[in-house]
N, C-alpha and C positions, 0 to 999 in steps of 0.2 A: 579514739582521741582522748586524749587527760589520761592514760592509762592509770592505774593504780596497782600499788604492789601486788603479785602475785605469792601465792601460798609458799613456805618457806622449803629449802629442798629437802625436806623431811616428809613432808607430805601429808596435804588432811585425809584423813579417813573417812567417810562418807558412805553411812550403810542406808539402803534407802528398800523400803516396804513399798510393795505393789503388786498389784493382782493384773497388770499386762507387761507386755514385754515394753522394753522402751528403748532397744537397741534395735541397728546398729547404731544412732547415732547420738548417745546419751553420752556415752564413756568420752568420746573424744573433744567432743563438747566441753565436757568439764572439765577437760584436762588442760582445752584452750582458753578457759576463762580462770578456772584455778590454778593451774603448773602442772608440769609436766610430773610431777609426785604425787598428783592425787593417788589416792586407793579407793576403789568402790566398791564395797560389797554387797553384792543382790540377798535379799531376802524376801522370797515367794510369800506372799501374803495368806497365813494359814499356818505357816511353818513359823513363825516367829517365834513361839513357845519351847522349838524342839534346841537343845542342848549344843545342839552343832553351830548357834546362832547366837548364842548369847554371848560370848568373847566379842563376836562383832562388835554386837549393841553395847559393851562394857567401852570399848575402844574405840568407837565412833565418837570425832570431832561434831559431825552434824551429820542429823537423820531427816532422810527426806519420806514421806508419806505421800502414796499417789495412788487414791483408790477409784477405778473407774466404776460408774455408777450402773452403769449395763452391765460387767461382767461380774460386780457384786452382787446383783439382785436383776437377772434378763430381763423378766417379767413386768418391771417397776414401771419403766418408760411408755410401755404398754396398756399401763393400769387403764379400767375402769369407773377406779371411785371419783367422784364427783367432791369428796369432801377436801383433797388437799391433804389432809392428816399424814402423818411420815407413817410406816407400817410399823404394825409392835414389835418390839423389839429388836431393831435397827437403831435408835439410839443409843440404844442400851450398849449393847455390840461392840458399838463404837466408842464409848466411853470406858469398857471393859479393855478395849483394845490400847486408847491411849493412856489408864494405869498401869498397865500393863508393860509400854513403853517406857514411861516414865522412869517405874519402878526400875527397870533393866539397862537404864542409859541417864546420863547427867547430859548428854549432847543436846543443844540447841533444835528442836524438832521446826522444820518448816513444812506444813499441811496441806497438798493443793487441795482446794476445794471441789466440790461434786458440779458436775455440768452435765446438763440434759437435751446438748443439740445434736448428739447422735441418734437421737430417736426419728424414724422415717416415718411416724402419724400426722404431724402438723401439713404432709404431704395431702393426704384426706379427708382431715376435720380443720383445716387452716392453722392459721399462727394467732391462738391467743393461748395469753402469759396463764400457764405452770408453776404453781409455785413449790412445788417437791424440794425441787433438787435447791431453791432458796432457805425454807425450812431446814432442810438437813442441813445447809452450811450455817445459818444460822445458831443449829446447837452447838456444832464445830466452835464455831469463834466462842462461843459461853461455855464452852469444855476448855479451849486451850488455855496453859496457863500463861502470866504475862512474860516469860521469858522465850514461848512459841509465838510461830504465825501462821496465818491463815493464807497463803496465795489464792488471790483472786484469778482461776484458771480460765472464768467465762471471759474475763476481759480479756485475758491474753488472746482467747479464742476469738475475740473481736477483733482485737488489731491485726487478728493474722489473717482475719476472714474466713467464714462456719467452710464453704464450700475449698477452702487450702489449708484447713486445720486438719485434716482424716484425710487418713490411706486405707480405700478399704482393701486394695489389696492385702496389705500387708495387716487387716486385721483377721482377714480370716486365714492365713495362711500362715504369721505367728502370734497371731493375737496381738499383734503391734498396732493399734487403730491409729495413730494421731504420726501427721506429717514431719519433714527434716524442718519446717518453717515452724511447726508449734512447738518443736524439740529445742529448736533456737531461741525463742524468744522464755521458753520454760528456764534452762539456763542463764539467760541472762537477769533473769529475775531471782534464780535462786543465790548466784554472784551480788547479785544486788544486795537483798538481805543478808548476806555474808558480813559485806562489806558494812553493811547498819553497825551489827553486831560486833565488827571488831571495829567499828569509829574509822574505815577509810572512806575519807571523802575529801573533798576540796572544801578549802577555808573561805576562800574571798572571794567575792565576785567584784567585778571592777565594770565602771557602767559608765559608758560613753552618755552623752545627754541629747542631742540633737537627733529627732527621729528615731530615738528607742524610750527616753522617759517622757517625751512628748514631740508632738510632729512638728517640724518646721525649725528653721535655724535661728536661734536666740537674738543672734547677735545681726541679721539681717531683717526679720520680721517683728521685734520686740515681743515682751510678754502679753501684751494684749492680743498678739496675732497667734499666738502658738497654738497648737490644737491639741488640747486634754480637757478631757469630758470623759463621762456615760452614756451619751452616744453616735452612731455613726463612725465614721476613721477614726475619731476622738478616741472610742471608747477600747479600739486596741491597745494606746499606750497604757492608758489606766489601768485594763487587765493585765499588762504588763508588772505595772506597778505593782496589783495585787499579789501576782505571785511573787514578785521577788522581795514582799514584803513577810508573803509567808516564809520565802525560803532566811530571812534576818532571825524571823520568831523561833526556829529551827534552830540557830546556833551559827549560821554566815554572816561574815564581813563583810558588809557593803563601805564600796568605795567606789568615787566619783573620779574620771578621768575623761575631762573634757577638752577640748581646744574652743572656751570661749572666757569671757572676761569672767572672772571669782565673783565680783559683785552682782554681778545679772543672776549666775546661778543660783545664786546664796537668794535673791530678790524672788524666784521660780520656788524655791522649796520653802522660804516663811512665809510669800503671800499669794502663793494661786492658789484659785481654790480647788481646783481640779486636780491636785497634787494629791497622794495620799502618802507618798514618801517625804520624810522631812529631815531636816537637818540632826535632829539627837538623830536620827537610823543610819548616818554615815558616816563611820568612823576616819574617812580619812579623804580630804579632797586634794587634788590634787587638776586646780583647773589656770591652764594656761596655754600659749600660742606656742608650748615645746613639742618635743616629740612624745608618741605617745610609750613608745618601747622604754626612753627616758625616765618617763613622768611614773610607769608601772614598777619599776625600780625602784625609784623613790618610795612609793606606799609601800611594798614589800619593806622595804626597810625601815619605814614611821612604824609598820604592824609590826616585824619583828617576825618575820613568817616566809618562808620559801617559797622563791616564784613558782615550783611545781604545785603548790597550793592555791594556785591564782585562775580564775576561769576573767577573760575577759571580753566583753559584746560591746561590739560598735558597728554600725549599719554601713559604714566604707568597706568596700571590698581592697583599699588599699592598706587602710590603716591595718586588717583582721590580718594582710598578707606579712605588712612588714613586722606586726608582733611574735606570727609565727615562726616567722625568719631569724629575726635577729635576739628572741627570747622563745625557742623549743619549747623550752620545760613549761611556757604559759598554754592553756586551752584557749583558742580565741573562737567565738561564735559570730558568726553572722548572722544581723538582727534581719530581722525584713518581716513585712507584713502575712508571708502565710510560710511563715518560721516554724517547724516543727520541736515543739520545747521538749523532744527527745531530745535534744542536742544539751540539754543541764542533765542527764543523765548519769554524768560522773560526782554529781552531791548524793550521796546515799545518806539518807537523815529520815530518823525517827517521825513516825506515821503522827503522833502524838507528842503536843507539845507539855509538860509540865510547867507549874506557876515558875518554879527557881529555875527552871532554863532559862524561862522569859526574862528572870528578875537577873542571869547571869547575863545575858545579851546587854542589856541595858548597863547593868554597874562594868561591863569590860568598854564599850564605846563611852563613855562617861571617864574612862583612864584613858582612851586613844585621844580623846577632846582635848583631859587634861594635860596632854603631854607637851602642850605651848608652853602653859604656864610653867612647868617643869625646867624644861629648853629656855627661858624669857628667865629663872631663878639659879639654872646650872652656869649662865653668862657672866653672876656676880663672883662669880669664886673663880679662884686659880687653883683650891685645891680641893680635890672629889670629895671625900672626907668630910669636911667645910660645908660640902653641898648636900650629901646626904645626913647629916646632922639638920641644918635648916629646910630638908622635905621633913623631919616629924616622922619619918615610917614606924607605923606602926605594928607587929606581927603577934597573933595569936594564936596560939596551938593547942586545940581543946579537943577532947574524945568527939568524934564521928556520930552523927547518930544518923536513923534509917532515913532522912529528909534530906540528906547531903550526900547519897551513895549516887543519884545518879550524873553529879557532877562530878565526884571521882572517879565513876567511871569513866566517863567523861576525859578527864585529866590522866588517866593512864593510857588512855586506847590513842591522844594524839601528841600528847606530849614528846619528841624526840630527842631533845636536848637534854637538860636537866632531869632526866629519869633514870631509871633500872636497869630501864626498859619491859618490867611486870606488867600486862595487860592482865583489866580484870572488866567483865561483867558487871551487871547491876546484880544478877540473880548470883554470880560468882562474889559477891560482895556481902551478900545478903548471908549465904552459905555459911561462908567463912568468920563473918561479926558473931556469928553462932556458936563460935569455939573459943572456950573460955582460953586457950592458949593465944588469941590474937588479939590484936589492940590494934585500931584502925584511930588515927588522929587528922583533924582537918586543918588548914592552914589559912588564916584570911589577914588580908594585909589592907592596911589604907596608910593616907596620910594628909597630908595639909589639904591638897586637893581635891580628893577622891576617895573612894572607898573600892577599893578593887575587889574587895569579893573574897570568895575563897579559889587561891589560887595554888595551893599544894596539897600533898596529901602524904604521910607515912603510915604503915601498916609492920606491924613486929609481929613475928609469933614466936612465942618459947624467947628463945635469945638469938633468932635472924630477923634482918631487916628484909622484908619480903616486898616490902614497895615504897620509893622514893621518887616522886613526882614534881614537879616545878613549872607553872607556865611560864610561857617566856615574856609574857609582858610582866613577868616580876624580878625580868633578870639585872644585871646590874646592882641591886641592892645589898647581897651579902644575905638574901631569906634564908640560900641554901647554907651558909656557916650557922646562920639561929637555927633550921632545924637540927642540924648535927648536934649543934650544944644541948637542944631539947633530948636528942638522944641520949647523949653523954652523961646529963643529968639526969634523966626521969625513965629511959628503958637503957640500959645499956645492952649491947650485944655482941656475941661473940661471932660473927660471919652476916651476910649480906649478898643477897640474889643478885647478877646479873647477868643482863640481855644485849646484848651491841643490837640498837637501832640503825646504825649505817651512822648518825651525828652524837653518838652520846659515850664517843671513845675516849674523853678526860675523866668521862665520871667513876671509871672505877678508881684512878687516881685519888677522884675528891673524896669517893667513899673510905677508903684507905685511910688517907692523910688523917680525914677528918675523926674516924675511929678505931684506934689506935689497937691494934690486935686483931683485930675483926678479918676473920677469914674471908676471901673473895669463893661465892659458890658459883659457880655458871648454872641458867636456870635453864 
């Protein structure tokens, strides 16, 4: 459901290290979650050094690492020792192992981590906690660097259940130990991270109010009777709340799409107290006695953002039917009380919030807010001109520093319109500011109202424009003519990257127009 782009027909590359087999059911897997172009190439865990493998590793998009902890070391799960301690030198090995990587590949490394339920002793000395195979992952996570991850493979081994995680057939016959169900749920996790890593996720969530942000109907029960608390039935909305308050801190739109009166809501979010979502965390209400397929229209268009970007939960099984129907491209969830929150699945967002995410969250809902007063001073003028002269827009374009790489990365990985189309990395950001041939500039815009943030971003190297970025809540103003004139005057260039997004086929136009000679390079 919500599907998301799949890999382009060119195909990622995907070399992945491992000491078991993990066929037949890895390759196809991946293919059904990446495209039909994946390329995967096996590298036997031991051989990675030998000469036949290193093209791979040069050529791999992302490397997957999946070391079993029985066929690394039989013996381990069997140990004796009483003290816990990891054996000497096994971390070492393994630190030797990921420079090693490193050094040999610039691809994105994703690590499953070591799990120790294949061991058949707890059968005769009981089930208490092991801490080995924790230790080892442990130094894992404090080895990797910050552009790797660590998968968590014990959890996945939870959700899939210890006793449907393992084929022991097929371990002793190809050394394949783990099931088509832990094969399953491994891929969709490593699509997951994928998906972090290139910024594909859904933007907005859209949130009915009646029996999902709190129990009971507004407008029949008043606010004194609703039920939100910490606990009892209470305390599911609120955990509700919790999360989708984490999923805002994260970088999601929240928007309100109710069918009850505006003033009641508005009365539910400034003064109960059982609330923990509030009014600044909702960029966009939209509550009235219309339809709700209607009403989701409208925010997509106040945000300036495509309904394929839109996930939206309401506890009617009429209203999730007819959103599905009459607007496809929206995800619509059904809320209910033992709701499985796999079903938000399709947000892939950063494990880790930093302070300027937070502080972008906030200054971009603080322009959605703004955009009354806007709308309330666009009313006075008959001519556009007239009106953006009297917003004051403000625009500043200063050198880049390493505090604002992960909002441009950020701004390249979703940006679709006003772009290049150049995806970049935080760690690909960081690389590249490295080379005294590049020049990375930030873009922050305000005006009478608000203070929008940093909302573009240009990158030059030598004399190509290698990234030209815009979000769209800055469009209409003419930012994209001030960055070109900042071009024009302070980097001039002879050619400029680009990428067709599927929505960003005027911009090699504007690139053009706007710099006059400049070769178009397809990237």
């Amino acid at each position: 459901m919500g599907g998301l782009p799949l890999e382009s027909p060119a195909g990622l590359r995907v070399a992945v290290l491992s000491n078991i087999t993990l066929e037949p059911y890895f390759a196809p897997l991946m293919e059904s979650h990446f495209g039909g172009g994946t390329l995967i190439s096996r590298i036997p865990y031991g051989e990675h050094r030998e000469p036949a493998y290193a093209q791979e590793l040069k050529n791999a998009g992302l490397l997957v690492v999946w070391l079993n902890l029985e066929a690394l070391a039989p013996d381990l799960l069997y140990s004796e020792s009483e003290s816990g301690e990891l054996p000497a030198g096994l971390p070492e090995l393994l630190q030797e192992l990921y420079k090693g990587l490193r050094s040999a590949s610039q691809a994105k490394i994703l690590w499953f981590s070591f799990e120790d339920y294949a061991s058949e002793l707890p059968a005769a000395v009981g089930r208490l906690y092991a801490p080995l195979a924790d230790r080892l992952n442990l130094a894992l996570s404090e080895m990797l660097g910050d552009a790797d991850a660590l998968i968590d493979l014990k959890r996945l081994i939870a959700e899939v259940g210890i006793s449907r995680a393992y084929d022991q057939k097929g371990k002793y016959r190809w050394n394949a130990p783990y099931s088509k169900g832990l094969m399953e749920a491994a891929v969709r996790e490593l699509h997951a991270q994928w998906c972090v890593e290139k910024g594909l996720t859904k933007k907005c969530l859209v949130l009915d109010c009646d029996n999902v942000l709190w129990g009971g109907v507004l407008s029949e029960d008043g606010i004194e009777n609703i039920r939100l608390g910490s606990e009892g039935r209470s305390r599911l909305y609120q955990d509700f709340q919790r999360f989708v308050l984490s999923l805002y801190r994260r970088g999601v739109i929240l928007a309100v799409c109710s069918k009850n009166d505006e003033e009641d809501v508005l009365a539910v979010f400034r003064g109960h107290s059982g609330m923990l979502l509030r009014e600044e965390h909702i960029a966009c209400f939209q509550v009235n006695w219309g339809d709700k397929p209607g009403n989701i229209r409208r925010i997509a268009e106040t945000l300036r953002i495509g309904l394929e970007s839109m996930v939206f939960v309401d506890d009617s099984p009429t209203e999730v039917e007819a959103v599905r129907s009459m607007l496809p491209e929206v995800t619509a969830v059904l809320f209910g009380r033992d709701m499985p929150y796999e079903a938000f699945s399709c947000f892939h967002l950063k494990r880790f919030v930093s302070r300027e995410s937070a502080a972008q969250a906030q200054k971009r809902n603080e322009t959605y807010r703004a955009d009354k007063n806007r709308a309330q001073l666009r009313a006075k003028y008959t001519e556009y001109a007239a009106y953006l002269a009297a917003l004051e827009t403000r625009v500043d374009i200063s050198a880049a520093d390493p505090l604002t790489y992960n909002r441009i990365s950020e701004l390249s990985q979703r940006t679709n319109r006003r772009t290049n189309g150049v995806r970049y990395t935080v760690p690909q950001l960081r690389e590249r500011a490295s080379s005294p041939e590049v020049r990375l500039y930030a873009v922050t815009v305000s005006d009478r109202f608000s203070d929008l943030g940093l909302v573009g971003a240009i990158e030059v190297e030598g004399e190509v424009l290698t990234l030209f970025s815009l979000s769209c809540r800055a469009l209409g103003r003419y930012i994209e003519n001030k960055m070109l004139e900042f071009l024009r005057r302070e980097r001039p260039v002879s050619g400029f990257l680009w990428k067709p997004t599927g929505k960003n086929e005027d911009m090699q136009k504007l690139l053009a127009e706007g710099l006059p000679g400049a070769s178009c390079i397809e990237a």
